[in-house]
C-alpha positions as CSV (number, residue, x, y, z in Angstrom):
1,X,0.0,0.0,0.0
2,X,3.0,2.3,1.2
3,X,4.6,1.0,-1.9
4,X,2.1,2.7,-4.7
5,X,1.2,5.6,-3.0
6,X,4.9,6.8,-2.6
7,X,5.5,5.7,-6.1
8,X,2.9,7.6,-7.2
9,X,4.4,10.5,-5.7
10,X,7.7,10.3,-7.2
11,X,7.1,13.4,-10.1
12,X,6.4,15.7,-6.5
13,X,9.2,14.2,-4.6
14,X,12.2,12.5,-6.6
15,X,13.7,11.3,-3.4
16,X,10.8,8.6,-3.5
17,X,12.1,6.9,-6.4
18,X,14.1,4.9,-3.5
19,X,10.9,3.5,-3.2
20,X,10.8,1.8,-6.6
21,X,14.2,-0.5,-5.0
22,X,13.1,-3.9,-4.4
23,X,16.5,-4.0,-1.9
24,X,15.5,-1.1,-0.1
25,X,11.6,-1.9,0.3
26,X,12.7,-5.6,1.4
27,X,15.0,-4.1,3.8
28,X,12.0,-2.1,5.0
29,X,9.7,-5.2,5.3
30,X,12.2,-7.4,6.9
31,X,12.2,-3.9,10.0
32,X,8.8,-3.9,9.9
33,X,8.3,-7.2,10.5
34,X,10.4,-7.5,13.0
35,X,9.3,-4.2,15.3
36,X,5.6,-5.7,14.9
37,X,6.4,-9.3,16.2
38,X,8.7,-8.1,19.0
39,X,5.8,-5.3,20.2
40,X,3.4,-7.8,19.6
41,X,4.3,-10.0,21.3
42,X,4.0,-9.7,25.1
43,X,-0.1,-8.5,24.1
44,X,-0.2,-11.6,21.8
45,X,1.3,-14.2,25.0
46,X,-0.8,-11.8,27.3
47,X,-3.8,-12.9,25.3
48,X,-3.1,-16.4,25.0
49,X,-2.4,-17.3,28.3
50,X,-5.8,-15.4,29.1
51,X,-7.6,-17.7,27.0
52,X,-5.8,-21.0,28.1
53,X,-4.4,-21.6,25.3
54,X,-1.3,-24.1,26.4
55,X,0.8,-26.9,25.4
56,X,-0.7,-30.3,25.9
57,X,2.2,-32.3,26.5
58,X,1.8,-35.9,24.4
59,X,1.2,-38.6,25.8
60,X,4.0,-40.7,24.4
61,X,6.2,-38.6,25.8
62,X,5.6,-40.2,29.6
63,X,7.6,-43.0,29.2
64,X,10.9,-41.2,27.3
65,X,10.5,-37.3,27.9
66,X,8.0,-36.7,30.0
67,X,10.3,-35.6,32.8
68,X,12.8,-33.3,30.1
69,X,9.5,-31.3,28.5
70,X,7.3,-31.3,31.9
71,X,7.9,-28.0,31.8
72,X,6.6,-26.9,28.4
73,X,3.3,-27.8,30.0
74,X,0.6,-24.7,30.0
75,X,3.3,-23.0,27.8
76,X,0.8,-20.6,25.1
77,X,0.7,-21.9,21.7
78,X,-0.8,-20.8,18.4
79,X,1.7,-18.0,18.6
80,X,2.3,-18.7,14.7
81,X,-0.4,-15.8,14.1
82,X,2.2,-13.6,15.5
83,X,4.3,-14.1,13.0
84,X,1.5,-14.8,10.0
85,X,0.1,-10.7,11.0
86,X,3.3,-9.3,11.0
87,X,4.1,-10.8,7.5
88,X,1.0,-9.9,6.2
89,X,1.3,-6.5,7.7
90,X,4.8,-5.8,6.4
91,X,4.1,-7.4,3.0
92,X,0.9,-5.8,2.2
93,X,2.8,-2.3,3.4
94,X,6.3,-2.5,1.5
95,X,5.3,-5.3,-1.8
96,X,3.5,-4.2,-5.0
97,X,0.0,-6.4,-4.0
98,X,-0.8,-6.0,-7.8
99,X,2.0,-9.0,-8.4
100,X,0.3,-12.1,-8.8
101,X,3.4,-14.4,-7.1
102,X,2.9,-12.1,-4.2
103,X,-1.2,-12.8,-3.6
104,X,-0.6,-16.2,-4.2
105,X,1.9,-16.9,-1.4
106,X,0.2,-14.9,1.0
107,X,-2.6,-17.0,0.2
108,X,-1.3,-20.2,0.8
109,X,0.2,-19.2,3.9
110,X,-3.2,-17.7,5.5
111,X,-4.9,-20.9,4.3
112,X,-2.4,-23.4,6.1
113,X,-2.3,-21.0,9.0
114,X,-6.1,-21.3,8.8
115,X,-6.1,-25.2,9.2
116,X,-3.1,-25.2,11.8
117,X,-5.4,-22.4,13.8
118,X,-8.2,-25.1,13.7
119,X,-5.9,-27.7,15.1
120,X,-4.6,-25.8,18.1
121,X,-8.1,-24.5,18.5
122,X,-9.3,-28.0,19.1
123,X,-6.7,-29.4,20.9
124,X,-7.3,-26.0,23.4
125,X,-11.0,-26.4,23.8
126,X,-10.8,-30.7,24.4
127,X,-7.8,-30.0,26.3
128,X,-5.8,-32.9,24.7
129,X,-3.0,-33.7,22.4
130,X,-4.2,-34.2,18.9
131,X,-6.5,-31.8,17.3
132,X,-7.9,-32.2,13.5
133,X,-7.5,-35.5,12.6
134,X,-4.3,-36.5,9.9
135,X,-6.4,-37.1,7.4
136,X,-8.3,-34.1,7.5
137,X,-5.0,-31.7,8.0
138,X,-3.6,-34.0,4.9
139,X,-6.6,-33.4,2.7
140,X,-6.5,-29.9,3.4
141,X,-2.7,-29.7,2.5
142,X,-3.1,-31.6,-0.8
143,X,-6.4,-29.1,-1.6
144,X,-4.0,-26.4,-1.4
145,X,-1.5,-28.0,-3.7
146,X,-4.0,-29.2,-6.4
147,X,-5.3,-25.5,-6.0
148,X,-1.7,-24.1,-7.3
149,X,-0.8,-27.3,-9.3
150,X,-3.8,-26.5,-11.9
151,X,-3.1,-22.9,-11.9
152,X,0.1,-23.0,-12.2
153,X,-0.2,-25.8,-15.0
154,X,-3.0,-23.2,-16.8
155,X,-0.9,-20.2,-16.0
156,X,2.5,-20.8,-15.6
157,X,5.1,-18.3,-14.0
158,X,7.2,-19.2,-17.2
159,X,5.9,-19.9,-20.4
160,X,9.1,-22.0,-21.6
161,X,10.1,-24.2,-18.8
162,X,6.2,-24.1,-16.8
163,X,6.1,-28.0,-16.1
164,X,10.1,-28.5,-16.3
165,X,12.7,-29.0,-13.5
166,X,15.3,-26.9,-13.8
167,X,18.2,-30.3,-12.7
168,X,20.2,-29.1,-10.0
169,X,24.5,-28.4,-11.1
170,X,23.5,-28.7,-14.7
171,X,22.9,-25.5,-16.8
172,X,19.7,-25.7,-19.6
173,X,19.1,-29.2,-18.4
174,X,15.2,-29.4,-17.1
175,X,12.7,-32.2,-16.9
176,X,9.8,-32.2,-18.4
177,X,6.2,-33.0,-16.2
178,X,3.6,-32.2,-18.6
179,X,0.8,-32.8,-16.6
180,X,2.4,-34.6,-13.9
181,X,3.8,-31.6,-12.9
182,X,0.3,-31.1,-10.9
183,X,1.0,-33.8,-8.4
184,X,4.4,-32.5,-8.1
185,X,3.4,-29.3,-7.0
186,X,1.1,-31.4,-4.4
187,X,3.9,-33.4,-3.4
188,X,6.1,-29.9,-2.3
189,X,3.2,-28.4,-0.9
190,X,2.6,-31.4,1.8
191,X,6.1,-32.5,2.0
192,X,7.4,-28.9,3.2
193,X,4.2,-28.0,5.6
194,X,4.4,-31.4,7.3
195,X,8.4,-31.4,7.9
196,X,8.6,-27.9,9.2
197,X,5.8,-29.3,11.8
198,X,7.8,-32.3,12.8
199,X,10.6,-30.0,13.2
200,X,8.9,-28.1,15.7
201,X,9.6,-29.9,18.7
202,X,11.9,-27.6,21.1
203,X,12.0,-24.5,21.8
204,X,13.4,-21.9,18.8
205,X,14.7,-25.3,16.4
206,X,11.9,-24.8,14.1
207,X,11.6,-20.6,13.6
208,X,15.5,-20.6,13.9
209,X,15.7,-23.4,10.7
210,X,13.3,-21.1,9.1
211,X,14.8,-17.9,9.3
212,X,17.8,-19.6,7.5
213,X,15.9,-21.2,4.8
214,X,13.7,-18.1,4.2
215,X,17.0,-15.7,4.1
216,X,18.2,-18.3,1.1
217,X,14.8,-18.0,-0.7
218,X,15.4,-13.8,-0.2
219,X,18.4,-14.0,-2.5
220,X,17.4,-16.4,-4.7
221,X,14.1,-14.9,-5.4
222,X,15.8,-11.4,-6.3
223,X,18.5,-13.3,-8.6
224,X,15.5,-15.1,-10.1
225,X,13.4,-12.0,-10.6
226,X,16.6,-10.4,-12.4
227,X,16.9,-11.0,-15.9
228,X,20.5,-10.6,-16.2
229,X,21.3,-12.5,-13.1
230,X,19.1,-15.3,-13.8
231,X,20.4,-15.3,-17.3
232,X,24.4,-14.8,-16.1
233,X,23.7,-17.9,-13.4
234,X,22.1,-20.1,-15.9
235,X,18.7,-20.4,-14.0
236,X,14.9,-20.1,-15.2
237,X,13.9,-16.2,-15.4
238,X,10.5,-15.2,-13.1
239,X,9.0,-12.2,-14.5
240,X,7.8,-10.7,-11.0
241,X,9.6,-13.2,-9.0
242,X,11.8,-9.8,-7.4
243,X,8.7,-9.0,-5.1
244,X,8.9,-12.4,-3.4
245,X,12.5,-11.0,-1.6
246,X,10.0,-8.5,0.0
247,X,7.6,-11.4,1.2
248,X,10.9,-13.5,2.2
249,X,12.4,-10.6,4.4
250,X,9.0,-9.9,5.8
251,X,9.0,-13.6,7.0
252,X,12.8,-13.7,8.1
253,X,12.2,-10.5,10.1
254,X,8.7,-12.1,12.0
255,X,11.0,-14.9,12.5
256,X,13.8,-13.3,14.4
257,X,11.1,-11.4,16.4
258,X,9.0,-14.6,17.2
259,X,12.5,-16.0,18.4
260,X,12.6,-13.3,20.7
261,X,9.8,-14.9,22.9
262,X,10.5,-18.8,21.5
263,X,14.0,-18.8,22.5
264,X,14.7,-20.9,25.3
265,X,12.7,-21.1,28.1
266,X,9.9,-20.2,25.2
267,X,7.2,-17.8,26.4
268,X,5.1,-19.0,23.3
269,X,5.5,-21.7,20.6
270,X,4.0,-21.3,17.2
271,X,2.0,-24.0,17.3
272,X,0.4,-26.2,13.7
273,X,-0.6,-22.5,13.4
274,X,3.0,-21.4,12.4
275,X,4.9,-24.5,11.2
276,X,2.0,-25.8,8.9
277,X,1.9,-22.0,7.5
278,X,5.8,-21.6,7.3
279,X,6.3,-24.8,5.8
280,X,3.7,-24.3,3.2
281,X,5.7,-21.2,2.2
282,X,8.6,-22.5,1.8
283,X,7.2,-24.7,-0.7
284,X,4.6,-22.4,-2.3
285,X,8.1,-19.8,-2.7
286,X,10.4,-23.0,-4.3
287,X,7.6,-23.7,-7.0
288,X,6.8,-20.1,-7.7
289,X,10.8,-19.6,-8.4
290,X,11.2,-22.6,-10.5
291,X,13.7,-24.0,-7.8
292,X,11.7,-26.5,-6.8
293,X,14.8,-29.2,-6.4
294,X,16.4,-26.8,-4.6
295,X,14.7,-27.2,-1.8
296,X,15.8,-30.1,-0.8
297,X,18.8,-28.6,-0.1
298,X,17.6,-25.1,1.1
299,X,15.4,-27.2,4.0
300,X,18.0,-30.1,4.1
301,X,17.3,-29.6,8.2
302,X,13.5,-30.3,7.3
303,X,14.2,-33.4,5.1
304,X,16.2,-35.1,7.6
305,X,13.6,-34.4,10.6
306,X,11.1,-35.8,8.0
307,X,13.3,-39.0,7.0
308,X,14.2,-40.3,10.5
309,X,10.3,-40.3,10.9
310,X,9.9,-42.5,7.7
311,X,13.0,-44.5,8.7
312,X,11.7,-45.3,12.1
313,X,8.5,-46.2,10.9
314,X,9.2,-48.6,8.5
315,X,11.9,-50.2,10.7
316,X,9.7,-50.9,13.5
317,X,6.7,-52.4,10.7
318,X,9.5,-54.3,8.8
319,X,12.2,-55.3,11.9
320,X,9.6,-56.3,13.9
321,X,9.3,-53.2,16.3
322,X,12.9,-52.4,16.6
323,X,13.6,-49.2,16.4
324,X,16.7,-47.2,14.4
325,X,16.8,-44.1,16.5
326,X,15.8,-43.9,19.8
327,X,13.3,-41.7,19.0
328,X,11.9,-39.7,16.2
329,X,11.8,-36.9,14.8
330,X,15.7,-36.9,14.8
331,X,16.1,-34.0,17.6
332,X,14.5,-35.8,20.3
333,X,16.8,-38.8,19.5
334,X,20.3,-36.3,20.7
335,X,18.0,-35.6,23.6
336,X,17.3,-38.9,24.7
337,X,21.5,-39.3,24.0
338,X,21.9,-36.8,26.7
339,X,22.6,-33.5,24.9
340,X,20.8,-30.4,26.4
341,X,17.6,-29.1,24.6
342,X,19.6,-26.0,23.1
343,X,22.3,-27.8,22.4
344,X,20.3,-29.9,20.2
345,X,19.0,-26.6,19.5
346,X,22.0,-24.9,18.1
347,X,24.1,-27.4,16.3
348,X,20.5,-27.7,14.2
349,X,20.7,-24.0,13.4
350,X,24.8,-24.8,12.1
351,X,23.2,-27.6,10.3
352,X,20.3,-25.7,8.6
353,X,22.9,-22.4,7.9
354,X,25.4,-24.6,6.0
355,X,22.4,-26.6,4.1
356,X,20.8,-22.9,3.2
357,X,24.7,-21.6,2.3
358,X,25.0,-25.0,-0.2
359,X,21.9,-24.4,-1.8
360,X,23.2,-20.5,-2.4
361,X,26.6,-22.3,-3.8
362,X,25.1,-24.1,-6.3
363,X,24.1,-21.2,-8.4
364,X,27.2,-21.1,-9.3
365,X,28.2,-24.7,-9.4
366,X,26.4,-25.3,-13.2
């Protein structure tokens, strides 16, 4: 909104051509984001504890880590909103809202927030553990990815390489999806929102992972949205894709903020609310860039959380209920070894950095 008025002022007031920067309004959102989560947030956890909305602690944790996370107990959740307003805030304040890339992330992230609101919701008001059921939150991620699938099959981001996979260190090397490319997007959409949420199991691991993948995303999207970057690094050209570093900064700056009050001891916890939102953004973001591979290695963190889940599964249906790690997701394992909750913590943040700083590295490995 900020954005267009000042631009429109530009012929009265030439120093407002600053405006027009897509470094210097990103810069601006990533501020904004971050003054509005941090004063926020004490009326946000004010609230919340007001209305009981606390941490159920599960019930599988009574045998294993009942006695480590006791504490978390009563702790407010849901705090995700926190972050969702103050990226919708700064975004719709600093981004041109007439960009189409730009709409359609925000809308994906308000409709997983939506359906990880729901979840915490129920699991305040029955005071238990689970909220929607898995099939319900799954059906409601998959909606969301056959939503953008179609459209962006119909109306493609780029004409040339829509339903192709740009093949990571290989320059004009893609694969072609056709109409497979639909299930693909479906496959990001639920794979990203459901790892970020297993991730988010102590306090500040999963908004701390974030913060590293979304700062990746910020300067990728820019050198996406460039033409002569994009062409000069030998990856697929986003007309419009530049105002998605405004949307990235925005969500890296409500990160930091929201860490302010989620570092350890947490004071809040973002709850299905957040992770189910900020994972579905990390997706939406990778498929609206055309680095959708990529993001394997921008939320390498995420994928392993995720795979020592499937790993333990299956070893305990195949092996006959013996397990791989002591316990899944892959954090709770190094507790159970002994190491503190933020050291887990931390060397996950040095893990997701480097993963983030690879993925950057590989624009130029081609």
């Amino acid at each position: 909104m900020l954005h267009l008025l000042l631009t429109k002022l530009i012929p009265v007031v030439s120093a407002f051509n600053i405006f027009t920067y897509i470094t210097f309004r990103s810069a601006l959102a990533a501020m904004t984001s971050l003054a509005l989560s941090v004063l926020l947030g004490p009326w946000v956890i004010r609230k919340l504890k007001e209305l009981k909305i606390g941490q159920q602690i599960r019930k599988e944790y009574v045998d294993d880590l009942h006695k480590i996370h006791q504490y978390k107990a009563g702790t407010p959740t849901m705090g995700g909103l926190l972050i969702i307003i103050a990226v919708v805030i700064a975004t719709a304040l600093w981004a041109n809202l007439q960009n189409r890339l730009v709409v359609i992330t925000l809308l994906c992230m308000c409709w997983l927030g939506f359906v990880g609101f729901l979840d915490d919701y129920i699991k305040m008001r029955k005071k238990r553990s689970l909220g929607l059921t898995a099939r319900f939150k799954l059906l409601s991620q998959i909606a969301l990815g056959l939503a953008l699938g179609v459209y962006l099959y119909y109306y493609p981001v780029n004409e040339q390489y829509g339903t192709k996979l740009e093949i990571l260190f290989f320059k004009d090397t893609y694969l072609s999806l056709g109409l497979l490319y639909i299930p693909f997007v479906i496959l990001v959409i639920v794979g990203a929102s459901n790892a970020v949420n297993l991730t988010d199991g102590l306090d500040g691991l999963a908004i701390g992972s974030v913060i590293m993948a979304s700062l990746a995303y910020t300067g990728m999207a820019y050198l996406v949205g460039r033409s002569d970057f994009a062409r000069y690094l030998f990856v697929t050209h986003v007309v419009g894709a530049g105002e998605l570093t405004i949307f990235m900064a925005a969500l890296a700056g409500a990160g930091l903020g929201f860490l302010w009050y989620n570092a350890y001891p947490a004071e809040v916890f973002m709850g299905d609310t957040g992770s189910l939102a900020l994972g579905g953004v990390l997706g939406t973001v990778a498929v609206l860039i055309k680095q959708e591979l990529l993001l394997v290695l921008v939320g390498g963190l995420f994928v392993l959380e995720a795979a020592s889940v499937i790993i333990q599964v299956l070893s305990y249906r195949l092996r006959g209920g013996k397990r791989v790690f002591k316990m899944a997701p892959l954090h709770h394992h190094f507790e159970l070894l002994g190491w503190s909750e933020t050291k887990v913590t931390v060397r996950f943040w040095i893990i997701a950095a480097m993963f983030a700083l690879l993925s950057l590295s590989t624009l130029k490995v081609r």
